[in-house]
C-alpha positions in Angstrom: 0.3 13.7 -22.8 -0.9 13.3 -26.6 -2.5 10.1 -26.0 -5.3 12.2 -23.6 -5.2 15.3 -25.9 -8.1 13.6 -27.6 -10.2 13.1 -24.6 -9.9 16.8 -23.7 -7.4 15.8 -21.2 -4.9 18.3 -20.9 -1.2 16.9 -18.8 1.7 19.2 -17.9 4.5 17.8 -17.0 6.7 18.6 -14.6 10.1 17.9 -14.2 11.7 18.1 -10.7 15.2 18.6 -10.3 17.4 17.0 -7.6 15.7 17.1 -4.8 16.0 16.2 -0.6 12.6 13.2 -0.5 12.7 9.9 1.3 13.3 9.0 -2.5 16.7 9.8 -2.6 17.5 9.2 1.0 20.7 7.6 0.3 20.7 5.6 3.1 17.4 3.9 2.0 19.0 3.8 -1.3 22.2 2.0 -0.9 20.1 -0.1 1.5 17.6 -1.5 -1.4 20.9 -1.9 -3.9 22.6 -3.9 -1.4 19.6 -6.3 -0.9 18.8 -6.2 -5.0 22.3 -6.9 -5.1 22.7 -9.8 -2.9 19.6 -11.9 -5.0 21.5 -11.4 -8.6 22.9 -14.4 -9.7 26.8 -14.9 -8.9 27.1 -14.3 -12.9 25.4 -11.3 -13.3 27.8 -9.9 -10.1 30.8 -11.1 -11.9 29.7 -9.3 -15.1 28.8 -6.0 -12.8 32.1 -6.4 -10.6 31.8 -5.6 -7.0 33.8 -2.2 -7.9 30.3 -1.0 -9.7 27.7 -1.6 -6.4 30.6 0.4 -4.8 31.6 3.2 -7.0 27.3 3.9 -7.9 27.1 4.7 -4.0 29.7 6.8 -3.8 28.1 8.6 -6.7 25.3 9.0 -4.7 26.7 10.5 -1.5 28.8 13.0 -4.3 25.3 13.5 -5.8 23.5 14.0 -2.3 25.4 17.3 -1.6 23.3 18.8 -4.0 19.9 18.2 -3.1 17.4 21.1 -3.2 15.5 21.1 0.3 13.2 23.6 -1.1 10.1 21.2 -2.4 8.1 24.6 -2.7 9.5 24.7 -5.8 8.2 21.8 -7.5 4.8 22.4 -5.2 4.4 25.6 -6.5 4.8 24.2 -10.5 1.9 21.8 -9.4 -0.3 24.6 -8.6 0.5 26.8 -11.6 -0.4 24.0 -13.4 -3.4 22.9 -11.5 -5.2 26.3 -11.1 -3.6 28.6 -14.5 -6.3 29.6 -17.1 -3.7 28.5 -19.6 -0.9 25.8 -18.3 2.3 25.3 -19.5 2.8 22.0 -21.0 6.6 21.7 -19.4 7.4 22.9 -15.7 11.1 22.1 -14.9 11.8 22.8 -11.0 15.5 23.3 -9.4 18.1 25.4 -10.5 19.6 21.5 -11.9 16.1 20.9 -13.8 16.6 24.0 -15.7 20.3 24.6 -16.0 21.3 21.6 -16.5 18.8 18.6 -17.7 16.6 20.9 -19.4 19.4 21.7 -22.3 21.4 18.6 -21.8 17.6 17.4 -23.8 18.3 19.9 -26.7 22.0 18.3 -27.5 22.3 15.6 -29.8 22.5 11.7 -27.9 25.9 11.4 -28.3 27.0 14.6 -26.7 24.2 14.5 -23.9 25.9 10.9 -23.7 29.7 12.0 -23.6 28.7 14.4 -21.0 
């Protein structure tokens, strides 16, 4: 964002929340870890443990419970950003985006980290 500041570039940035794409299809998901995780040497698994492939996908199916379906949100951020006389340089979107990620930022590491 600073980098084009001296081009008369000007970048918001907008950060989504959690929300329902083809991204975070969890199906897709735990598809693409189970094929990453088949081509990792047999080390690299031992190190890992077949617990950790298992316990990050049930994080995910925990995690997909609260998607946002309503991509208006960050749509709608876009345009505000897009067509306002004067942008903000931030846009968080989602309820999680600005509840939860946007003050986890303000915390010191090792608290954000902790929690």
């Amino acid at each position: 964002r600073l980098e084009m500041r001296s081009f008369g570039v000007k970048v918001c940035v907008i950060e989504p929340g959690y929300f329902k794409t083809m991204i975070t299809n969890v199906e897709n998901l735990e598809k693409n870890f189970h094929v990453s995780w088949e081509k990792l040497p047999e080390e690299i698994k031992a190190s890992y443990g077949e617990n950790y492939l298992r316990d990050f996908v049930a994080l995910l199916k925990v995690l997909q419970k609260g998607y946002n379906t309503d991509l208006s949100l960050v749509t709608n951020c876009m345009e505000h950003a897009l067509t306002s006389l004067h942008p903000r340089t931030r846009y968080s979107a989602g309820w999680d985006a600005k509840l939860l990620y946007l003050p986890l930022s303000y915390l010191p590491s090792a608290l954000s980290d902790a929690l």
